[in-house]
C-alpha positions as CSV (number, residue, x, y, z in Angstrom):
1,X,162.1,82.0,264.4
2,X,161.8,80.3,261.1
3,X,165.0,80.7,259.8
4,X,165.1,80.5,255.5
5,X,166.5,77.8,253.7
6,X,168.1,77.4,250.4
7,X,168.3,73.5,249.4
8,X,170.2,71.6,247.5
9,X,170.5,67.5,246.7
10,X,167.8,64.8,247.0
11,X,166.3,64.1,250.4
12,X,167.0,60.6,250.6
13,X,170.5,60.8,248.8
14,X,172.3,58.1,249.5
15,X,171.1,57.8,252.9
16,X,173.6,60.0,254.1
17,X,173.2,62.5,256.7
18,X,172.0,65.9,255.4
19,X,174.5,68.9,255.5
20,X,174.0,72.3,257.0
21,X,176.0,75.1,256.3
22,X,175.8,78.3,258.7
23,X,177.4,81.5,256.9
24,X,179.4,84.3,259.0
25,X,178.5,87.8,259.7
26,X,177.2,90.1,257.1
27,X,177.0,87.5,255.0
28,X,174.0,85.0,253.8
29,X,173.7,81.2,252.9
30,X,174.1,82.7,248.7
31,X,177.5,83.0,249.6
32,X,177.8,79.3,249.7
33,X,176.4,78.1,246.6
34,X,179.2,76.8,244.7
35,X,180.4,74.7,247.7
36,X,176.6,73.5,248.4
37,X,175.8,72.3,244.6
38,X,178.9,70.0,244.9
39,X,178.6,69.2,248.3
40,X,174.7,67.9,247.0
41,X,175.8,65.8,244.5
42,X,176.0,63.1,247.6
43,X,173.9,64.5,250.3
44,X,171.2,66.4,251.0
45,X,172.5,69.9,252.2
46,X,170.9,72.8,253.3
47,X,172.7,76.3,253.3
48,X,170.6,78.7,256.3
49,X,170.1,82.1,256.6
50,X,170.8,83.1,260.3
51,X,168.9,85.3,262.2
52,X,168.3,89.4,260.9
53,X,170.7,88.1,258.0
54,X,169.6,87.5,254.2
55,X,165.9,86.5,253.7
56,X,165.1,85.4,257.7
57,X,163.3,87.2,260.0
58,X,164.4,89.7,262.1
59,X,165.3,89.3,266.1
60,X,166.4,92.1,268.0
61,X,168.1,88.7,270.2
62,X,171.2,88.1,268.7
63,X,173.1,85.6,270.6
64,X,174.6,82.5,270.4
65,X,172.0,80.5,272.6
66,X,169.5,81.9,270.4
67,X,171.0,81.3,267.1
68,X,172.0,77.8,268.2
69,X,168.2,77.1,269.2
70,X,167.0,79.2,265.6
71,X,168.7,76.2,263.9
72,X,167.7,73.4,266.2
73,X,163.8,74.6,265.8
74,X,164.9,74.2,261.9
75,X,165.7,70.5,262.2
76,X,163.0,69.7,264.1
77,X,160.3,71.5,261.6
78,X,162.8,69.4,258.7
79,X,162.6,66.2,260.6
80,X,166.2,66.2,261.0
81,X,167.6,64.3,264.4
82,X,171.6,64.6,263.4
83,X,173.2,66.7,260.8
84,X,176.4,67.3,259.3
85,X,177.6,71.1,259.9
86,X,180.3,73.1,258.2
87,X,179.9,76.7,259.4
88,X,181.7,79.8,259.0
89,X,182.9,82.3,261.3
90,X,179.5,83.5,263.4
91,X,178.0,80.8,262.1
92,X,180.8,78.6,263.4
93,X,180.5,80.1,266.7
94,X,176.5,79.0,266.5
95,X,177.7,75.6,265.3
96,X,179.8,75.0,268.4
97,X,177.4,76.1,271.0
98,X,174.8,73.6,269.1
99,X,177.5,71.0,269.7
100,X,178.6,71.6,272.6
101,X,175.1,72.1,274.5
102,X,173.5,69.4,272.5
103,X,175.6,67.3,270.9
104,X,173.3,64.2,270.1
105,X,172.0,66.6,266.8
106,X,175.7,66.9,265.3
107,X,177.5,64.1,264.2
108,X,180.1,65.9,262.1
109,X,181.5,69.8,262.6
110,X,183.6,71.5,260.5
111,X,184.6,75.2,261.9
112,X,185.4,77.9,259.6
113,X,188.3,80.4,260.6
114,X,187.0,81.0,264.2
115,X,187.8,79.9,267.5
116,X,185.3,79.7,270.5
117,X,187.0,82.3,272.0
118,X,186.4,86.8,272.1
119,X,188.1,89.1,269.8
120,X,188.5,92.3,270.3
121,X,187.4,93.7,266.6
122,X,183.9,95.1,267.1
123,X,183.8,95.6,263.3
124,X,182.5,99.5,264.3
125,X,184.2,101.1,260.8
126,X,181.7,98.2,258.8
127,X,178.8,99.3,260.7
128,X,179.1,102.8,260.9
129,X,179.4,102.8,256.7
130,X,176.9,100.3,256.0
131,X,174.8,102.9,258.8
132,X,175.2,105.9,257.2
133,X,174.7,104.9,253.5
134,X,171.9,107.0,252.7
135,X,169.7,104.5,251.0
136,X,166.4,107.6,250.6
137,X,169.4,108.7,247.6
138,X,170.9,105.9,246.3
139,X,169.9,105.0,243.1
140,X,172.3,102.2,242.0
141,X,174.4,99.7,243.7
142,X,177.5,101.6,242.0
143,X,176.6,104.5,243.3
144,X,176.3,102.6,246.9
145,X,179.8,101.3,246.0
146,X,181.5,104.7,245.3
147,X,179.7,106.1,248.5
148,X,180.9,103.4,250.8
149,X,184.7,103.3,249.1
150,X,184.4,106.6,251.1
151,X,185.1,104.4,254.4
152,X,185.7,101.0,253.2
153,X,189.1,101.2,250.9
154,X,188.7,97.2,250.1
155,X,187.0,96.5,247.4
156,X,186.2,92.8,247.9
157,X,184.9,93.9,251.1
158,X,182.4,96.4,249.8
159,X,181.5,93.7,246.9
160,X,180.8,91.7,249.6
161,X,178.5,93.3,251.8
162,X,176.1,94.9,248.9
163,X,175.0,91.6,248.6
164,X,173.0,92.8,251.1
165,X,171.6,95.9,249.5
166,X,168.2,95.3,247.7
167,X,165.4,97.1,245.9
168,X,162.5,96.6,247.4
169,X,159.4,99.0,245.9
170,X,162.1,100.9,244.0
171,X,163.9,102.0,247.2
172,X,167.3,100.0,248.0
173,X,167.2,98.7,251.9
174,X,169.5,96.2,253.8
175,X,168.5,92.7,253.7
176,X,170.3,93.1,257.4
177,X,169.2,94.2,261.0
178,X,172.1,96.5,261.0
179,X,170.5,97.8,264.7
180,X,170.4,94.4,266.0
181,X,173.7,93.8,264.7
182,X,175.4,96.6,266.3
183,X,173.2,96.2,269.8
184,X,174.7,92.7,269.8
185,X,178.3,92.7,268.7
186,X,179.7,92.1,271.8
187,X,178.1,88.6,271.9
188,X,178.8,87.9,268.1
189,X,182.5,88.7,268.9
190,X,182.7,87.1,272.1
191,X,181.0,83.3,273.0
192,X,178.5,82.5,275.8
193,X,180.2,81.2,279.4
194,X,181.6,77.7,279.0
195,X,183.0,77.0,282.3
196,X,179.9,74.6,283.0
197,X,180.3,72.8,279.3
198,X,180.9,69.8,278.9
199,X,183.4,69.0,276.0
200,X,182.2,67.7,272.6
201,X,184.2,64.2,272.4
202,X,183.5,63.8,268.8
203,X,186.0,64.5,266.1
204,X,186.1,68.2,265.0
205,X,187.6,69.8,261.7
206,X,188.9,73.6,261.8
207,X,189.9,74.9,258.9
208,X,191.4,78.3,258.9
209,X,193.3,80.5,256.7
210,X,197.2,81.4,256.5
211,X,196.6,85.2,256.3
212,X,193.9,85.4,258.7
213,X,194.6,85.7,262.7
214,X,191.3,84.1,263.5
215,X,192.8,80.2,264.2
216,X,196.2,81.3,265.9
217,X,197.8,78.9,268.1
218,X,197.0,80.2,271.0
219,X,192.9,80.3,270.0
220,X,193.4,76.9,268.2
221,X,194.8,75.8,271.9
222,X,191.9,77.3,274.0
223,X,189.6,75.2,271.1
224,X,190.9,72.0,272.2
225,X,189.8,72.6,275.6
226,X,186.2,72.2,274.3
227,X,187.5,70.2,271.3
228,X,189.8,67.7,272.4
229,X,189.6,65.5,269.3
230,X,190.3,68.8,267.1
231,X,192.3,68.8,264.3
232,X,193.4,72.0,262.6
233,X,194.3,72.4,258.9
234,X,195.5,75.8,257.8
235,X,195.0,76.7,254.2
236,X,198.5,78.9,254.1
237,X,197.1,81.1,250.8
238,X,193.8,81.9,252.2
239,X,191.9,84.6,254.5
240,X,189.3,84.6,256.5
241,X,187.2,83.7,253.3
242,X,188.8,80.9,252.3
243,X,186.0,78.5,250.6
244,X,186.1,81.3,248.2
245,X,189.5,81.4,247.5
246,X,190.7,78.5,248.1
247,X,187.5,76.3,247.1
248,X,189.4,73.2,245.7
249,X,191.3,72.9,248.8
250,X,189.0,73.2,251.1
251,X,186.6,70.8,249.3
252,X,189.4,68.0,249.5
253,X,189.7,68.7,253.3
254,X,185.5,68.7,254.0
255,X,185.3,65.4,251.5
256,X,188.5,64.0,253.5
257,X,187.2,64.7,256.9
258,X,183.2,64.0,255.8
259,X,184.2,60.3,255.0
């Protein structure tokens, strides 16, 4: 699995470690941009495309274990040995099985409103609109909106996931497995067995948002029991995509914990 890569900064910037930033589900590493060109401006970072998301291949393995092990195959073809991670919900998840099953390759983590812990939403109403969007039809990405408004009353939401939509020989497709997805969405909302883990002992950053139940303080808890040296910092005018409301914030929390 050769997992693609947009990159930002100078290789040898400053000599520090390089950045990595996993995005969450349904989404891609274009949803990082803004936070990626300012992040570069004093390391190397590169923003990844996780497996059957954006422009990487397509698995119909969707795991933890295996998306952990997509990005370790990464650094090694990048000549990476440690990196710097700030990951986002599913990617978050990946970022903490990476750390917590080898955790010589990350020397900083910063977690992204999610917990290592199950939740019950199996995001079924999302998958059974973006399923039955009848792409042979559509002919615009309005037209994909209005159909999808159908199911999906949010419009941020629906904004958000026709990112994925894209015209490919003058037919629209998903840049998404949306098979593998919904095969797999017990283990993207649940986390691989930890009761033979050893704890990561290194300093961890969550940041979560105030109007999202991801980081309560009962999952926030069960975190430090694989975190111990967690600290949690709770953007209170946020949701669960909070580096794109709340960007200046949460750059002065990444650039505070980063240095």
């Amino acid at each position: 699995m050769r997992l693609a890569v947009t990159r930002y900064g100078e290789a040898q910037t400053d000599h520090s470690l390089p950045v990595i930033i996993l995005h969450g589900l349904f989404g891609s590493s274009r949803n990082w941009h803004p936070i990626a060109q300012s992040l570069s401006k004093s390391s190397p970072v590169y923003a990844l495309d996780l497996r059957n998301h954006g422009k990487s291949p397509h698995s119909s393995i969707m795991d933890y274990p295996a998306m952990a092990q997509d990005v370790v195959e990464f650094m090694a073809a990048e000549h990476i040995d440690q990196a710097r991670f700030i990951a986002h919900s599913m990617g978050g998840k990946a970022a903490m099985w990476l750390a917590l099953t080898q955790p010589e390759r990350v020397q900083k983590l910063v977690v992204v409103d999610i917990a290592p812990v199950a939740y019950e939403h199996d995001f079924s109403g999302v998958l059974e609109a973006l399923q039955s969007l009848p792409l042979e039809y559509i002919s615009s990405r309005k037209e994909a909106d209005q159909y999808l408004a159908r199911y999906l009353a949010q419009r941020s939401l629906r904004q958000f996931l026709l990112q994925n939509l894209q015209l490919k020989s003058g037919h629209y497709q998903w840049r998404l497995n949306l098979d593998a997805i919904t095969h797999s969405i017990a283990d993207i909302t649940g986390f691989p067995d930890t009761r033979n883990i050893q704890v990561y002992a290194k300093r961890v950053l969550f940041i979560g948002g105030g109007q999202s139940d991801y980081l309560s303080r009962e999952n926030q808890q069960k975190s430090r029991q694989l975190f111990p040296l967690a600290t949690f910092s709770i953007i209170k005018n946020a949701g669960h995509w909070l580096h794109s409301e709340q960007p200046e914030i949460f750059m002065a929390l990444i650039k505070s914990y980063m240095n």
